[in-house]
FIKOLZA-1660 file (N, C-alpha, C; in steps of 0.1 Angstrom, whole numbers, plus 5000, padded with zeros to 4 digits):
% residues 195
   i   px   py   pz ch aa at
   1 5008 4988 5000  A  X  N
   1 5000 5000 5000  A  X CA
   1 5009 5012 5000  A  X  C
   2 5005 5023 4995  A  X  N
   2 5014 5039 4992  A  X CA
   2 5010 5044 5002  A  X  C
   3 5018 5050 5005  A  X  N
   3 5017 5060 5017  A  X CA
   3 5017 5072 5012  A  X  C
   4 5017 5074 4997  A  X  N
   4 5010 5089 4998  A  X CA
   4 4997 5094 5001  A  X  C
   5 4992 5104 5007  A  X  N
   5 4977 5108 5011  A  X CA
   5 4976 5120 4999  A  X  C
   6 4963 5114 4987  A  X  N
   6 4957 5122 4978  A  X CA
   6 4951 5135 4987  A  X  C
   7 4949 5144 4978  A  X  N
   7 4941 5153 4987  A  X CA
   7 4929 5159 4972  A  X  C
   8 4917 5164 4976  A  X  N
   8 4912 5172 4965  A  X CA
   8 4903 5187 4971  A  X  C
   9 4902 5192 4958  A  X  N
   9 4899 5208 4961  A  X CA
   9 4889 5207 4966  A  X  C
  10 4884 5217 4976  A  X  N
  10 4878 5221 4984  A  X CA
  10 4872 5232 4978  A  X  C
  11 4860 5231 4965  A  X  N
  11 4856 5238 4955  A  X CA
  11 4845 5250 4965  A  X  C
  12 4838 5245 4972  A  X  N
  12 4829 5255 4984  A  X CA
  12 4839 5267 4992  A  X  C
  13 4853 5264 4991  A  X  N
  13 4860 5274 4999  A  X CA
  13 4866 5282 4986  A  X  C
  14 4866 5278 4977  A  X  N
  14 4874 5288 4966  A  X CA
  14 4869 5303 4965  A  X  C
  15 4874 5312 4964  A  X  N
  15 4871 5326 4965  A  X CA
  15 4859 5328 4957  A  X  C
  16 4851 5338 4956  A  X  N
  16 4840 5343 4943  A  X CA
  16 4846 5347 4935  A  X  C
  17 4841 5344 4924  A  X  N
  17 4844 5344 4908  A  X CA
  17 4859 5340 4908  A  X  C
  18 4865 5332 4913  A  X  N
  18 4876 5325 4911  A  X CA
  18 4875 5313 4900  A  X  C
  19 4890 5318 4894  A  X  N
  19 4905 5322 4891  A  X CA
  19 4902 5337 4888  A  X  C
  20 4893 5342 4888  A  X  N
  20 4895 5358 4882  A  X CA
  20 4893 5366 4893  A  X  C
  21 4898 5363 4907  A  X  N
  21 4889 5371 4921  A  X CA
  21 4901 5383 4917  A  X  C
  22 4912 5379 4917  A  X  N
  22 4915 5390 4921  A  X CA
  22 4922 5406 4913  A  X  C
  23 4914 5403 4898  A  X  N
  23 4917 5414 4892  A  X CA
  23 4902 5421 4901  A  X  C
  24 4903 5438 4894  A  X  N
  24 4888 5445 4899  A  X CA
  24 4881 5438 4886  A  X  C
  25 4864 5444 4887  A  X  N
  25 4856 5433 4875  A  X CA
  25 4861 5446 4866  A  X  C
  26 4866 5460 4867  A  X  N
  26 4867 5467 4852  A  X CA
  26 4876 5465 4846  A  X  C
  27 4886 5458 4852  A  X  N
  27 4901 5447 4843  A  X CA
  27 4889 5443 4832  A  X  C
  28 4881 5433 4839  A  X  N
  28 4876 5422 4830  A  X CA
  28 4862 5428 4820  A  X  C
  29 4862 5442 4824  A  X  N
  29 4854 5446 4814  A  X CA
  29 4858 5449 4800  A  X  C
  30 4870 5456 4806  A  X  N
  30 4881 5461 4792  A  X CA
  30 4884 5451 4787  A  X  C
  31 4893 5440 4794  A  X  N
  31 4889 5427 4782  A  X CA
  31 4883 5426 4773  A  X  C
  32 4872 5422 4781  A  X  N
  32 4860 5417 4773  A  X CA
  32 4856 5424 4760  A  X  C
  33 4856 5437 4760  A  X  N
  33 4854 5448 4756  A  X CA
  33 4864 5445 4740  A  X  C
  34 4879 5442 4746  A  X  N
  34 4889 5446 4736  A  X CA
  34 4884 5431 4727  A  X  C
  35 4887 5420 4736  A  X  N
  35 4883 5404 4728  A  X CA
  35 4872 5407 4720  A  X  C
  36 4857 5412 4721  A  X  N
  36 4846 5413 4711  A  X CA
  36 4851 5424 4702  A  X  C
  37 4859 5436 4699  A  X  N
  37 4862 5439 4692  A  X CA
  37 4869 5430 4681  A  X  C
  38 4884 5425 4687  A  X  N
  38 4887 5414 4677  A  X CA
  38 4878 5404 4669  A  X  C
  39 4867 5403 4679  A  X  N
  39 4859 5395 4672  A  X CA
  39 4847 5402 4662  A  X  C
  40 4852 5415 4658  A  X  N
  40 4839 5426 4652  A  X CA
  40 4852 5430 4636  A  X  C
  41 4865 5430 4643  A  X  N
  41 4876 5430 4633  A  X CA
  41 4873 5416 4623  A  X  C
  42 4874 5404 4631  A  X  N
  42 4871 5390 4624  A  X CA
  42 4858 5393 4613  A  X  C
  43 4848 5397 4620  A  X  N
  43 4836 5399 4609  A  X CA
  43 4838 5404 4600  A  X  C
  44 4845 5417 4604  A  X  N
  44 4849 5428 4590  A  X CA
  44 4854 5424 4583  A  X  C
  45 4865 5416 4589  A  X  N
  45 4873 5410 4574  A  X CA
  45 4865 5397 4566  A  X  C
  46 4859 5387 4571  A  X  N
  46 4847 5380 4564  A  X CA
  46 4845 5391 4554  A  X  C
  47 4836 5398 4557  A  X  N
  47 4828 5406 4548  A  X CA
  47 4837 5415 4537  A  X  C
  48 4849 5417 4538  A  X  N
  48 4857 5424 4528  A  X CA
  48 4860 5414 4522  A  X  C
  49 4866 5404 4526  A  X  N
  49 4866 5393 4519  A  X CA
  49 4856 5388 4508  A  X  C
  50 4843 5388 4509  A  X  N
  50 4832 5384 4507  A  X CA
  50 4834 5394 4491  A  X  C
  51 4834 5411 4495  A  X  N
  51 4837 5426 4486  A  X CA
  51 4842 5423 4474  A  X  C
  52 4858 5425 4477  A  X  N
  52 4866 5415 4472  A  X CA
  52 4866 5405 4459  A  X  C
  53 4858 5391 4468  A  X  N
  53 4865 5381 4461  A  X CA
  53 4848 5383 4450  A  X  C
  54 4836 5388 4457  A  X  N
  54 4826 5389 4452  A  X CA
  54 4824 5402 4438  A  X  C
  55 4834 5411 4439  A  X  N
  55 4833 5422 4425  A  X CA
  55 4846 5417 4419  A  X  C
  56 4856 5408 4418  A  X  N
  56 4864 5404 4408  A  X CA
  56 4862 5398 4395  A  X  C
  57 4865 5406 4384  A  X  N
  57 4861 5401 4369  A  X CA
  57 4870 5389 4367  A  X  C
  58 4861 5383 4357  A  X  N
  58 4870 5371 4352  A  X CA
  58 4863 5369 4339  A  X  C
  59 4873 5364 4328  A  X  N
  59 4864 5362 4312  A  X CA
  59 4853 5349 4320  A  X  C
  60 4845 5353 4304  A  X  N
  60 4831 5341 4303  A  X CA
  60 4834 5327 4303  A  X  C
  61 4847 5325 4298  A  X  N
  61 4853 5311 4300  A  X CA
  61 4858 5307 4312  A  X  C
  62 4860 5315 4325  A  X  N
  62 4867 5309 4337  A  X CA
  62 4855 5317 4349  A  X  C
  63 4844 5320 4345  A  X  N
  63 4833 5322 4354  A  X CA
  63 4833 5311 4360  A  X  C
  64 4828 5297 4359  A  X  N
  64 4825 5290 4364  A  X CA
  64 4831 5283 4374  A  X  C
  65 4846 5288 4366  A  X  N
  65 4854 5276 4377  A  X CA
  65 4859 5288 4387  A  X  C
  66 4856 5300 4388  A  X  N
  66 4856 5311 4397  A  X CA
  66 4849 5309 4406  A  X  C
  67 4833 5302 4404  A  X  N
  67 4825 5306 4412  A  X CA
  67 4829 5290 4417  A  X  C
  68 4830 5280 4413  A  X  N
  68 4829 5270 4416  A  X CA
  68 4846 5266 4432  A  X  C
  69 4856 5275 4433  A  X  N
  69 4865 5281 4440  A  X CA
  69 4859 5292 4447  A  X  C
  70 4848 5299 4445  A  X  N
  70 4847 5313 4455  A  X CA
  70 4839 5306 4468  A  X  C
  71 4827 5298 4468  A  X  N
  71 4818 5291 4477  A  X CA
  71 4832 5286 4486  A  X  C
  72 4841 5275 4483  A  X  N
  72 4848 5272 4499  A  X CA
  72 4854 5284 4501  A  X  C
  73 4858 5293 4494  A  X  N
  73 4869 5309 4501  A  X CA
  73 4863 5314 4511  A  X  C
  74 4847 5315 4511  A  X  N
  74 4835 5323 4514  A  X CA
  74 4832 5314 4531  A  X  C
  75 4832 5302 4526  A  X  N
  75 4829 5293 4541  A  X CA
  75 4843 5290 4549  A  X  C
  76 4853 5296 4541  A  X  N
  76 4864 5292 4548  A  X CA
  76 4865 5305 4557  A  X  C
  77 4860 5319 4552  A  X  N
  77 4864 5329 4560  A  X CA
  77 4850 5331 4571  A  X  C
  78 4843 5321 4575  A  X  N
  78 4834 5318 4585  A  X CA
  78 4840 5313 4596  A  X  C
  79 4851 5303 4596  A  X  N
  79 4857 5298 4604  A  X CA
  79 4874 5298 4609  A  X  C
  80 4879 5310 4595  A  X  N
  80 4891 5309 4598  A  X CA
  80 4897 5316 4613  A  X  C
  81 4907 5313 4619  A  X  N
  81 4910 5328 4627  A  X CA
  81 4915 5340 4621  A  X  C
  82 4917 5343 4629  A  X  N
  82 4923 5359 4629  A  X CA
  82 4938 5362 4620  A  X  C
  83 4944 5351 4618  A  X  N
  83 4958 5348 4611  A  X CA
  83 4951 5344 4597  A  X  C
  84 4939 5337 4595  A  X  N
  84 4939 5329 4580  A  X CA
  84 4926 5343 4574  A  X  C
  85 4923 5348 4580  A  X  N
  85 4914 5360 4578  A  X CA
  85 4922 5368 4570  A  X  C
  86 4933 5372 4576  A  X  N
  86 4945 5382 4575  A  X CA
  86 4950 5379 4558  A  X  C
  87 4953 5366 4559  A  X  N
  87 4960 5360 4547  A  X CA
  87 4947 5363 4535  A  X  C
  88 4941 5359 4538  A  X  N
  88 4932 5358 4526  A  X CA
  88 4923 5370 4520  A  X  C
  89 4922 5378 4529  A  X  N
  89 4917 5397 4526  A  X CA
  89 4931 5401 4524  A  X  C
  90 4943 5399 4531  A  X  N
  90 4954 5403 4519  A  X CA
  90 4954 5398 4501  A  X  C
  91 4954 5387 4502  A  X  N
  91 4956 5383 4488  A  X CA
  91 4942 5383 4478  A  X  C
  92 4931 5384 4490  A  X  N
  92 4915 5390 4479  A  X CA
  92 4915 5404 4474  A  X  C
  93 4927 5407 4478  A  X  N
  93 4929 5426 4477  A  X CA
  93 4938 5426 4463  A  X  C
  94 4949 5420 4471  A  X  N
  94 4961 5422 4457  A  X CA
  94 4952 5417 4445  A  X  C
  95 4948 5407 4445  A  X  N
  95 4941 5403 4431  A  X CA
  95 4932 5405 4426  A  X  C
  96 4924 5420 4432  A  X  N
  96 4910 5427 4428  A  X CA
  96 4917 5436 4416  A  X  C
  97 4910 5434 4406  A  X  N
  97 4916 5442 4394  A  X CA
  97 4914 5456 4394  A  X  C
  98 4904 5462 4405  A  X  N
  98 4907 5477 4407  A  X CA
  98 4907 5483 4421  A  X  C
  99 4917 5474 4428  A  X  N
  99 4921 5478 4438  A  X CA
  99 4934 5483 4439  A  X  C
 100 4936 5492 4442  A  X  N
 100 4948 5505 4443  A  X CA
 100 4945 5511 4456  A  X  C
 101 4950 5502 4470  A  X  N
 101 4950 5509 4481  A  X CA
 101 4959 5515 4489  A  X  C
 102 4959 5524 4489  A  X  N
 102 4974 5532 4493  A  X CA
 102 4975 5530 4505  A  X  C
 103 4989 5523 4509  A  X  N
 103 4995 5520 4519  A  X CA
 103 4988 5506 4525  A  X  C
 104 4980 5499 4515  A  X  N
 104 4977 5484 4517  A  X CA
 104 4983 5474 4527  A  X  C
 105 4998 5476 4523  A  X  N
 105 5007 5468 4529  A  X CA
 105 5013 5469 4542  A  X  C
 106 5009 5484 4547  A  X  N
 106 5011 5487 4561  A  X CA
 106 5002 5482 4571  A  X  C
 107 4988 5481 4565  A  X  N
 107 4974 5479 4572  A  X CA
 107 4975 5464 4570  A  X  C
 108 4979 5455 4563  A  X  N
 108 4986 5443 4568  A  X CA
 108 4990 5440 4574  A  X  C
 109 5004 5447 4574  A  X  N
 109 5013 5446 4584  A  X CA
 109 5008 5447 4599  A  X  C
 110 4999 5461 4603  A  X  N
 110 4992 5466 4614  A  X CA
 110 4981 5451 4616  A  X  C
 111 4976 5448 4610  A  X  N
 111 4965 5437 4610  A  X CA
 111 4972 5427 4620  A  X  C
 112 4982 5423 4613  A  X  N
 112 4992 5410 4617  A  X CA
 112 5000 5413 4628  A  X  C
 113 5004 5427 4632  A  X  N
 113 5004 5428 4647  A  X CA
 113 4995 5429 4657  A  X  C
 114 4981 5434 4648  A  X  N
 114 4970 5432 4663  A  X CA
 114 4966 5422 4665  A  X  C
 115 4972 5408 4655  A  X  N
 115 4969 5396 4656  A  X CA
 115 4974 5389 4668  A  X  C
 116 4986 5390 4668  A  X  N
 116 5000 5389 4678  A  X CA
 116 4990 5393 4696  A  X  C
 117 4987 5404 4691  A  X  N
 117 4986 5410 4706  A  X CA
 117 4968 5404 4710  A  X  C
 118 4960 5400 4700  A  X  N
 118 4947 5393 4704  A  X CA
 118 4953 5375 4707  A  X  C
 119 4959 5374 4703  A  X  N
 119 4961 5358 4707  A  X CA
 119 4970 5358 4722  A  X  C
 120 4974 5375 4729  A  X  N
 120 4980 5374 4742  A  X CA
 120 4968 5371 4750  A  X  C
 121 4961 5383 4746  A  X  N
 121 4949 5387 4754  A  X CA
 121 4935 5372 4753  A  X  C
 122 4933 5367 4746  A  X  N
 122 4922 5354 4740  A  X CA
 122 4933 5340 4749  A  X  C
 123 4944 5337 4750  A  X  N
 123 4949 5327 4750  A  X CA
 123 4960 5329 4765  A  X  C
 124 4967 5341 4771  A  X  N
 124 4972 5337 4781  A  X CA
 124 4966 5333 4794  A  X  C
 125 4973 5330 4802  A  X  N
 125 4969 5326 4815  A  X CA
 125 4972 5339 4823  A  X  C
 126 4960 5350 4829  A  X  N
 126 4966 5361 4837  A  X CA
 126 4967 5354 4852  A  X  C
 127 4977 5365 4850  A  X  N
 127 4989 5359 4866  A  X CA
 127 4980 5373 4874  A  X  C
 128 4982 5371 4886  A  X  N
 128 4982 5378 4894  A  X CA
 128 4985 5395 4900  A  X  C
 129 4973 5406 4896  A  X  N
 129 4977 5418 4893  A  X CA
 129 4986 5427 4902  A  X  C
 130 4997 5433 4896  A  X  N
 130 5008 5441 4906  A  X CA
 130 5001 5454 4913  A  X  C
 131 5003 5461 4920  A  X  N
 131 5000 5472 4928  A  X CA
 131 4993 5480 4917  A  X  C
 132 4996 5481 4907  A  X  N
 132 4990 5492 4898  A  X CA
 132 4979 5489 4888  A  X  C
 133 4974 5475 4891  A  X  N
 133 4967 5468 4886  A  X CA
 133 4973 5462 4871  A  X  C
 134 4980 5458 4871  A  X  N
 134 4991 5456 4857  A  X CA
 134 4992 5440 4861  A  X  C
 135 4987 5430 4849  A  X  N
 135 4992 5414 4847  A  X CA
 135 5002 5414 4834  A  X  C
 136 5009 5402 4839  A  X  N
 136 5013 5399 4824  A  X CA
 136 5011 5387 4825  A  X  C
 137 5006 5383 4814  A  X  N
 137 5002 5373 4815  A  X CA
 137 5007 5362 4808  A  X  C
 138 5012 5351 4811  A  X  N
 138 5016 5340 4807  A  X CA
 138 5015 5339 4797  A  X  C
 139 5021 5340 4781  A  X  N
 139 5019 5334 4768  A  X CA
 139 5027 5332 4761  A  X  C
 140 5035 5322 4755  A  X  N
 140 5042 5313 4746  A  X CA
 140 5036 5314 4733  A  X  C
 141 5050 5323 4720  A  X  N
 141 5039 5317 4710  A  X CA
 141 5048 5306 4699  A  X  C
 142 5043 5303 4688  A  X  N
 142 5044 5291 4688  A  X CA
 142 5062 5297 4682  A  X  C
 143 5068 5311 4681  A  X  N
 143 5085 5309 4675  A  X CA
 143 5087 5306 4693  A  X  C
 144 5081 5303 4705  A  X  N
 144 5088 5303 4720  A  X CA
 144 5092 5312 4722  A  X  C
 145 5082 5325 4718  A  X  N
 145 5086 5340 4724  A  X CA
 145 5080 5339 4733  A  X  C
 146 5082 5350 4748  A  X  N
 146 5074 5349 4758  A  X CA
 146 5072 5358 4763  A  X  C
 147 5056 5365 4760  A  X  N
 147 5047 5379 4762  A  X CA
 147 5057 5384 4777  A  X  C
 148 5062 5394 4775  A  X  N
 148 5067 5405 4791  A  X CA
 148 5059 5414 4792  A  X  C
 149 5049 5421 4784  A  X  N
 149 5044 5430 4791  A  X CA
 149 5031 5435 4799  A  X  C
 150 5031 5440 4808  A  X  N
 150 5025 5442 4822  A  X CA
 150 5012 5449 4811  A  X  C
 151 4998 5442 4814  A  X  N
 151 4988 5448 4808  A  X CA
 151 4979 5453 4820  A  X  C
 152 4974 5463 4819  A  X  N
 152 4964 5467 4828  A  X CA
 152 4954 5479 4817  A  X  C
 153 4944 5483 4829  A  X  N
 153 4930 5486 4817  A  X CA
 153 4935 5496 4804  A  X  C
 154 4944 5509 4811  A  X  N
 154 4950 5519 4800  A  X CA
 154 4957 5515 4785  A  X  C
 155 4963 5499 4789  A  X  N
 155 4969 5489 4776  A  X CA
 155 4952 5486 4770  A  X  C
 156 4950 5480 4783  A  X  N
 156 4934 5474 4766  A  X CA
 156 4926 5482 4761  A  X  C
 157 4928 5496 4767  A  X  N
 157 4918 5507 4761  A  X CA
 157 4925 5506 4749  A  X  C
 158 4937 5509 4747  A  X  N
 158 4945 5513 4734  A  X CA
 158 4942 5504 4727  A  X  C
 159 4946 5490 4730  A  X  N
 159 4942 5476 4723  A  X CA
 159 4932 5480 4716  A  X  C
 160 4920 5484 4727  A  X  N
 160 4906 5480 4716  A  X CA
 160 4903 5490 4706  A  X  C
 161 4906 5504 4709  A  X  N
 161 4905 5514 4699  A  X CA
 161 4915 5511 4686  A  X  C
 162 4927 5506 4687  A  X  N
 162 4935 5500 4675  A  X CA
 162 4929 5494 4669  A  X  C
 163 4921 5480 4676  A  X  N
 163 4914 5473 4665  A  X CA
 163 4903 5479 4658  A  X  C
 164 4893 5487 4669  A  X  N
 164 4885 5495 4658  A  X CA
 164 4885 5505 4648  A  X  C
 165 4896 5511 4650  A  X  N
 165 4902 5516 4641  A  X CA
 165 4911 5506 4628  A  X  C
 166 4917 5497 4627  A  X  N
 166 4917 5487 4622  A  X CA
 166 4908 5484 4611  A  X  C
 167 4893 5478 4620  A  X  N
 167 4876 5474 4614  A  X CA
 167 4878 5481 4605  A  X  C
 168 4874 5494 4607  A  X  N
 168 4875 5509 4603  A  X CA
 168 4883 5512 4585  A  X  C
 169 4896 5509 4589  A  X  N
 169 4906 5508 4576  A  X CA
 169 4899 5496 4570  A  X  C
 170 4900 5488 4572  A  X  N
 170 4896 5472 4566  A  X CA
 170 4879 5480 4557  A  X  C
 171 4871 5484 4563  A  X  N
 171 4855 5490 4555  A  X CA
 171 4862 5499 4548  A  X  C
 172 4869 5507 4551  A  X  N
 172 4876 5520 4543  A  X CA
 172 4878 5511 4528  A  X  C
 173 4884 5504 4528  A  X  N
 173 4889 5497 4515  A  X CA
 173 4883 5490 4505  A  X  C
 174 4873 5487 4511  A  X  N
 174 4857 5486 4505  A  X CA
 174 4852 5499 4495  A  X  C
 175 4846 5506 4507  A  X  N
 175 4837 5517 4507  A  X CA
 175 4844 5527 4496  A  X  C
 176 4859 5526 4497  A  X  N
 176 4865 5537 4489  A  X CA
 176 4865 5533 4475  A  X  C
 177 4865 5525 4471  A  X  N
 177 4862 5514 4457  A  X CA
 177 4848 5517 4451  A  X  C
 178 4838 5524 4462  A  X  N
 178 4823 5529 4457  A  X CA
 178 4820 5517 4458  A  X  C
 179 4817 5505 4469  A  X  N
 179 4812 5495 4474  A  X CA
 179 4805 5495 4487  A  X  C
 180 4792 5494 4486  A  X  N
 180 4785 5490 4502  A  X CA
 180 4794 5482 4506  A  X  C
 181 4794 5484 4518  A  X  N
 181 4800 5477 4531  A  X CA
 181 4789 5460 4531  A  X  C
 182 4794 5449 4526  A  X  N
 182 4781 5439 4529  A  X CA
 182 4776 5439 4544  A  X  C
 183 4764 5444 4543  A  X  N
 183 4756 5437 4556  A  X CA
 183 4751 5455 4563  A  X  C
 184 4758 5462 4556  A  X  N
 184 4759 5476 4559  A  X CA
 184 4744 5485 4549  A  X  C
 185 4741 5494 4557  A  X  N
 185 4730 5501 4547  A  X CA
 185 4736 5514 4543  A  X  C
 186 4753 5516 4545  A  X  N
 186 4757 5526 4541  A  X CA
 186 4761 5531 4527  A  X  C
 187 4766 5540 4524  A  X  N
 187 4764 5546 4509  A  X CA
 187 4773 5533 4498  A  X  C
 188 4768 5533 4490  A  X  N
 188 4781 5530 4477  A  X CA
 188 4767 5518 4470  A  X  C
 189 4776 5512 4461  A  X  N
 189 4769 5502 4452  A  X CA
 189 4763 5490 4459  A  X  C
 190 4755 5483 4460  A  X  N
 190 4750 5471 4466  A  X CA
 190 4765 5460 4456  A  X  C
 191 4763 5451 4464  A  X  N
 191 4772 5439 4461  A  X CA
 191 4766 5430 4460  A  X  C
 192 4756 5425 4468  A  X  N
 192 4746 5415 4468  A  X CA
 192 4733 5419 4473  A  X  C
 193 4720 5413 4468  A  X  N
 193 4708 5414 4471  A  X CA
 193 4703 5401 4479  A  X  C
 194 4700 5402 4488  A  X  N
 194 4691 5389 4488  A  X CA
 194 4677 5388 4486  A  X  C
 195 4669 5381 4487  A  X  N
 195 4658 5379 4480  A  X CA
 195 4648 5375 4492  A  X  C
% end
């Protein structure tokens, strides 16, 4: 017989709203706040994507096998993340035959760093907040970098206004093309009707 003695948690003694007792709840509002933005960036880019891959000409002989490739593009940007989003409204852009978007490749670039910083904020483990209310929180990414910096609410304000402004650029590149925004009742050409 082992002489080690098991022990198990004592779930009735755990603090309220634990593992998250001891940020304040407006830590975890800003969060929340910044995470549904990325996830309002994700939409946006679906739908430019959608812009995009949906106003590109092609002769009468390769219509079909255009459309017959556009349907999985369309259901793939339903479920890609935030990295395969990125990729694919990049190269639905370069290959729009009247897209000429100045400084395109910056807002890429910007894209693919607020990527970086949503997969700290969606995926770390927050440690325990310092005197100034500042975590850093635990996250590895897949080159075994390892996130150092101390986030507290004045970081995720900035976070989240980047990414909406972000949103923002991503409709800009639409809209400026003289294209409704899909899903949008704002000014420019319809794209699609539904019925």
């Amino acid at each position: 017989m082992s002489d080690n003695n098991g022990s198990i948690i004592d779930i009735n003694s755990l603090p309220e709203k634990y593992p998250t007792h001891a940020h304040e709840p407006e830590f975890w509002e800003y969060l929340g706040r910044t995470v549904a933005t990325f996830g309002f960036l994700e939409n946006v880019l679906a739908r430019a994507i959608f812009a995009f891959t949906g106003t590109k000409k092609y002769s009468e002989n390769t219509i079909e096998q255009a459309y017959e490739k556009w349907l999985p593009k369309l259901e793939s940007s339903l479920i890609d993340p935030l990295g395969g989003l990125i990729d694919t409204y990049g190269k639905s852009v370069r290959e729009h035959q009247d897209a000429n978007i100045m400084g395109f490749s910056d807002l890429v670039d910007d894209l693919r760093d607020a990527s970086k910083i949503r997969n700290v904020l969606c995926h770390g483990f927050w440690k325990f907040p310092d005197e100034n209310g500042a975590s850093v929180p635990f996250f590895v990414n897949r080159q075994k970098e390892v996130f150092h910096t101390p986030v507290d609410i004045s970081f995720l304000n900035q976070v989240q206004k980047q990414a909406r402004d972000l949103s923002c650029s991503v409709i800009n590149t639409v809209t400026s093309m003289g294209y409704q925004f899909p899903g949008s009742s704002g000014p420019g050409n319809t794209i699609w009707k539904s019925e």
